[in-house]
C-alpha positions in Angstrom: 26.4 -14.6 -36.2 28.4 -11.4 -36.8 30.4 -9.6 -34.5 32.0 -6.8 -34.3 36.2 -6.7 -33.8 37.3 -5.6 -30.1 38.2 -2.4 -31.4 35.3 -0.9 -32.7 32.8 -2.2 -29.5 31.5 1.0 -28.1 31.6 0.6 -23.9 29.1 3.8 -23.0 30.9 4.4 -19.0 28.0 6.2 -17.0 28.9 9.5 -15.7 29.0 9.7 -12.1 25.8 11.2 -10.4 26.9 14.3 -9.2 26.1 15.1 -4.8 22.7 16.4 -4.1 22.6 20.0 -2.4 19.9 22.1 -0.7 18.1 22.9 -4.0 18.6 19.3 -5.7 17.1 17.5 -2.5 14.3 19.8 -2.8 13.6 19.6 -6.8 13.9 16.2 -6.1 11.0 15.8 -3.6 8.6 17.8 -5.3 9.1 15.5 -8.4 8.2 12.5 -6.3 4.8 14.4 -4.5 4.5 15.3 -8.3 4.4 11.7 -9.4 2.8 9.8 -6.5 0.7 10.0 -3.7 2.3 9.8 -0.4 2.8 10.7 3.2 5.5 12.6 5.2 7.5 9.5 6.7 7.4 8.0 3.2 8.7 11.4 1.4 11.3 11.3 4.5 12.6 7.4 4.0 12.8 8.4 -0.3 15.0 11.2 0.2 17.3 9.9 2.9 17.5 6.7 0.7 18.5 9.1 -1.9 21.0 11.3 0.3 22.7 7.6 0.9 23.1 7.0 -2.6 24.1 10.1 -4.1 25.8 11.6 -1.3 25.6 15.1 -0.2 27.6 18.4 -0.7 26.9 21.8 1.0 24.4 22.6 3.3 23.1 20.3 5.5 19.0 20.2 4.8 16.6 17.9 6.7 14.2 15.9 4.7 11.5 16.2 7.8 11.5 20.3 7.2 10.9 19.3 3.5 8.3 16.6 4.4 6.9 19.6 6.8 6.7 22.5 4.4 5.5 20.0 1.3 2.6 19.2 4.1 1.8 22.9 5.1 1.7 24.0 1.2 -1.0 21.2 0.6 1.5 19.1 -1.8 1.1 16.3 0.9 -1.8 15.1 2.9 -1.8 12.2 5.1 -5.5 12.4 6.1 -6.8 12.3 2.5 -4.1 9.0 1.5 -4.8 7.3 4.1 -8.8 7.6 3.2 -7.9 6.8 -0.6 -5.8 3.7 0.3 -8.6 2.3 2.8 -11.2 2.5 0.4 -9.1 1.1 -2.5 -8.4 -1.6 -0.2 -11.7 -2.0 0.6 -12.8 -2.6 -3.1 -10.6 -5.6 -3.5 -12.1 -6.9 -0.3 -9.0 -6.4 2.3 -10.2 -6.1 5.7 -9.6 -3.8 8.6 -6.5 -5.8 9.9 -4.5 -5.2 6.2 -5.7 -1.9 5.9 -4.4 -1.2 9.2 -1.3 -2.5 8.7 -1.2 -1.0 5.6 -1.4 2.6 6.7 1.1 1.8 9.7 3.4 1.2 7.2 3.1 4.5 5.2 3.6 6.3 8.3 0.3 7.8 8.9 0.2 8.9 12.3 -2.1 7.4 15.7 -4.9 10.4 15.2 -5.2 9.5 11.1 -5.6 5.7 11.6 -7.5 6.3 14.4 -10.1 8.5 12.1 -10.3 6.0 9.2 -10.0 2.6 10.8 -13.8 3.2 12.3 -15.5 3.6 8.6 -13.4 0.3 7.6 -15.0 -1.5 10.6 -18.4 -0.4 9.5 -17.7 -1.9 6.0 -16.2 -5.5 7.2 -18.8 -7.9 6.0 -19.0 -6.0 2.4 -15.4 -6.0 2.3 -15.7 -9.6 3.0 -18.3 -10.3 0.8 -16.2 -8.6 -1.9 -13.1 -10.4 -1.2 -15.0 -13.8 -1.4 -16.5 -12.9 -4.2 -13.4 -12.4 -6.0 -11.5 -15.6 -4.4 -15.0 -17.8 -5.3 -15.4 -18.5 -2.1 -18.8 -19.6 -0.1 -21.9 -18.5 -1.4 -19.8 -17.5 -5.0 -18.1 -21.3 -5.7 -19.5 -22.9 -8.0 -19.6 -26.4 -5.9 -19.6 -26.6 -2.3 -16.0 -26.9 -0.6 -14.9 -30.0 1.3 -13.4 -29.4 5.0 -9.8 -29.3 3.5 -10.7 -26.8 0.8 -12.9 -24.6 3.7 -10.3 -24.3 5.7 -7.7 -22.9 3.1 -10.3 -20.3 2.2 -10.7 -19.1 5.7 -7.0 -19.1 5.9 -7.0 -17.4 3.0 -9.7 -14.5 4.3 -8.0 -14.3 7.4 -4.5 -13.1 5.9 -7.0 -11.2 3.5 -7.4 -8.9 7.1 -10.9 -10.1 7.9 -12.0 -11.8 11.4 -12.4 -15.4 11.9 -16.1 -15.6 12.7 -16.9 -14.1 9.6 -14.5 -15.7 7.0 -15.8 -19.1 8.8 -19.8 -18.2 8.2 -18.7 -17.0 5.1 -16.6 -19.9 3.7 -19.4 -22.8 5.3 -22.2 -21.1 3.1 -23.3 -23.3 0.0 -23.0 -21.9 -3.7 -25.6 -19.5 -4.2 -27.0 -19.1 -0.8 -27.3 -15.7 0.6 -25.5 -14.4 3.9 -27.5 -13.2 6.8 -25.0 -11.7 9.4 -27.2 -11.9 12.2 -27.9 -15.3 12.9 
C-alpha cells in the first residue's frame, strides 16, 4: 500500500467559527424555520445551543424576541405543528399518551395541547387499530398469540401511548376476527 512521505501529507486546520452577532443569530434562525418545521421553545433551545458554541460578540439579542417576531410574521406556528405532528403520529398508530408527550416536548403551550389532544382522543381505537395492524398484532397475526406473546404486545401498545383496556381487547382477538368496541 502506498503512502505518502510526512512531508507532503496535507493537514486541512479548520478555521475558527467566527462569534455570532445580532444579524448572524437572526440569519441563522430564519435558515432553521426555512428548513424545518418547529415551535418557539424549540427555535429558542437551537439558537441558545448555538450562542453556547459559537459564542457571542456585540449586542446582546434574545432568542425569545426572535422566537416572538418569527411567530407574529407567520414563519412559526405552534397551533398548525402541533396538529401536523398529532396526525402523523396518528398514522403510525401512536396513541394519545405519545402524542401528548410528544408535543410537551416541543414546547407547545397548555391552550395548543389542550386544542388537539381532544381530536386524538376521538381517533384512539383507529390509532390503535393502525398500530396493531402494523405490529401484527390481534385480529392482523397470522396465528393466534400464546399468553407470553399477548402480553408483550400489550406492553408493546401500551408504550405505543394507547390505554390498557383497549390494547388488551385488542391483543386477545384471534387472526382475522373483527373488533367491536362496544361489547
Amino acid at each position: 500500500m502506498y503512502q505518502r512521505p510526512e512531508n507532503q501529507t496535507r493537514k486541512r486546520e479548520k478555521k475558527p467559527v467566527p462569534p455570532l452577532d445580532s444579524g448572524a443569530l437572526e440569519r441563522l434562525a430564519l435558515r432553521y424555520v426555512e428548513r424545518f418545521s418547529t415551535t418557539r421553545a424549540k427555535l429558542v433551545t437551537y439558537l441558545q445551543r448555538k450562542i453556547r458554541e459559537r459564542g457571542w460578540e456585540g449586542a446582546h439579542r434574545d432568542p425569545v424576541a426572535i422566537a416572538e417576531k418569527f411567530a407574529e410574521l407567520g414563519y412559526i406556528d405552534d397551533r398548525a405543528f402541533g396538529e401536523a405532528r398529532a396526525a402523523a403520529m396518528g398514522r403510525r398508530g401512536l396513541g394519545q399518551r405519545r402524542v401528548a408527550g410528544a408535543l410537551r416536548e416541543a414546547g407547545l403551550d397548555e391552550a395548543d395541547s389542550a386544542a388537539i389532544v381532544p381530536e386524538v382522543e376521538d381517533r384512539a381505537l383507529e390509532t390503535a387499530l393502525a398500530f396493531a395492524k402494523r405490529r401484527r398484532i390481534g385480529p392482523f397475526a397470522l396465528e393466534q398469540a400464546d399468553a407470553p406473546m399477548r402480553e408483550k404486545q400489550i406492553a408493546a401498545m401500551i408504550r405505543g401511548g394507547h390505554g390498557f383496556t383497549i390494547a388488551r381487547k385488542i391483543a386477545s382477538l384471534a387472526p382475522g376476527e373483527s373488533f367491536d368496541p362496544f361489547e
